[in-house]
N, C-alpha and C positions, 0 to 999 in steps of 0.2 A: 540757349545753351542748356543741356540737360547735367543737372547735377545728381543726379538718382545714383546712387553706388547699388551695383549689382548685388542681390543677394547670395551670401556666400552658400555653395554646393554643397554637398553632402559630406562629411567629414570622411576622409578616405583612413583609413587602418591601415597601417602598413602590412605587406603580408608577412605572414611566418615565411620562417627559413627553412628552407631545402637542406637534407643533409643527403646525402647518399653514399651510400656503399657497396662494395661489389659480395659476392658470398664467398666462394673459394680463393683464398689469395690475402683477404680483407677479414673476413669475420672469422674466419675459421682455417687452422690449414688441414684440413678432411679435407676428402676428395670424392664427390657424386659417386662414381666411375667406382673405386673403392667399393665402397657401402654396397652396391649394386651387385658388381661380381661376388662378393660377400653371402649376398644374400642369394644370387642364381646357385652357387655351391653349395649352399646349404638344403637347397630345395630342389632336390632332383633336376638341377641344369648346367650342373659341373661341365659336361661333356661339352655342353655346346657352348659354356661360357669359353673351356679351355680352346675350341674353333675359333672365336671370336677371336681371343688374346694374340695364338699364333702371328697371325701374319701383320696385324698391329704389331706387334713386339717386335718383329724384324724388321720395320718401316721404320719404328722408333730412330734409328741412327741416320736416316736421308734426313728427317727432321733435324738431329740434331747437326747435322752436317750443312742443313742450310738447302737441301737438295726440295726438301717439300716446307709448304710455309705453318710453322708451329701454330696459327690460329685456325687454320681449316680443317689442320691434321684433327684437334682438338674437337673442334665442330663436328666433324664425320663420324667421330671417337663414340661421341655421348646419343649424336642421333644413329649411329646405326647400336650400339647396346642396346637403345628402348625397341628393338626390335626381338632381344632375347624376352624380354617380359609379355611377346604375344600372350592370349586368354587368359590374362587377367582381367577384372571387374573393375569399376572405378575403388570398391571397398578394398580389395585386395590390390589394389596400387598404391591407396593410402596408406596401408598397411606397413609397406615394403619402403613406403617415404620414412614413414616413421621411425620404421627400424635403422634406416640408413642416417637418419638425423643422430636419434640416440646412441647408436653406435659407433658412428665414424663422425660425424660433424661438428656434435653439442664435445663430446669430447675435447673436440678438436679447437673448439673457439678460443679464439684470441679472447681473454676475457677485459685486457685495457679500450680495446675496440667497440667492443659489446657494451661495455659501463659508459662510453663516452656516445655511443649511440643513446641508448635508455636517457641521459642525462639530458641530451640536447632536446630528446620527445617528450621527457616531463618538463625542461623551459618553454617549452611551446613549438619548437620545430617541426615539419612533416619530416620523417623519417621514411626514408625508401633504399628497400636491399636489391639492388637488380643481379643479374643472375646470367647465364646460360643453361642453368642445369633445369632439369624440368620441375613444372610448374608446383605439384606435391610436395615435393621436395623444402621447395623455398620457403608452399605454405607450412611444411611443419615446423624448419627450423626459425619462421616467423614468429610461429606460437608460443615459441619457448622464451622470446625477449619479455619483457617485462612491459615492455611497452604494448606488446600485443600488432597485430594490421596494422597498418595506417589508415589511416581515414578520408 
């Protein structure tokens, strides 16, 4: 008969906690799309922003009628805009994130959201902002938290 007790494993840590939030809707009520057109009008692409909006804007009521489905509508919305921002550089698209965070987004924030974000990453939680809007975008109005990235 073996009486040998196994030695005990390695102490396991529990993990941090997950928080997650979404960016428009959740953190902020900006709007990508917003900041964006914003910014093509201010910068010699009025005309072809105002192309873009037309026939969007006329769509808008099948959507709201239930005729086209509000989250593809949306999805087709933001990926065909990043088509109005043709030749720009990666410098000059962070540019245009930044501008769009400061002027329509950081405005825009929820600030009980934002505080109880910031609060759960200084107790120790990974904090994660998920998104559809594009990628600059998120990283700026990342930057602005206090928490900073995640890790």
């Amino acid at each position: 008969m073996n009486n040998d007790v196994p030695a005990p494993g390695p102490e396991r840590q529990p993990a941090a906690a997950l928080v997650v939030a979404d960016l428009e809707g959740t953190c902020t009520a900006g709007e990508t799309w917003r900041g964006v057109g914003a910014w093509l009008s201010a910068n010699g692409r009025r005309g072809r922003y105002r192309r873009f909006l037309a026939p969007r804007m006329a769509a808008l009521t099948l959507v709201r009628l239930g005729l086209v489905p509000r989250q593809a509508f949306r999805d087709r919305w933001i990926r065909d805009l990043a088509r109005l921002l043709d030749g720009l550089g990666p410098e000059e698209l962070a540019h245009v994130a930044e501008e769009v965070v400061e002027r329509h987004l950081w405005p825009g924030r929820r600030a009980v959201v934002v505080a109880e974000l910031e609060a759960a990453a200084s107790a120790g939680a990974r904090v994660a902002i998920a998104s559809g809007t594009y990628q600059p975008v998120l990283d700026a109005f990342i930057a602005r938290l206090t928490v900073g990235p995640a890790g």
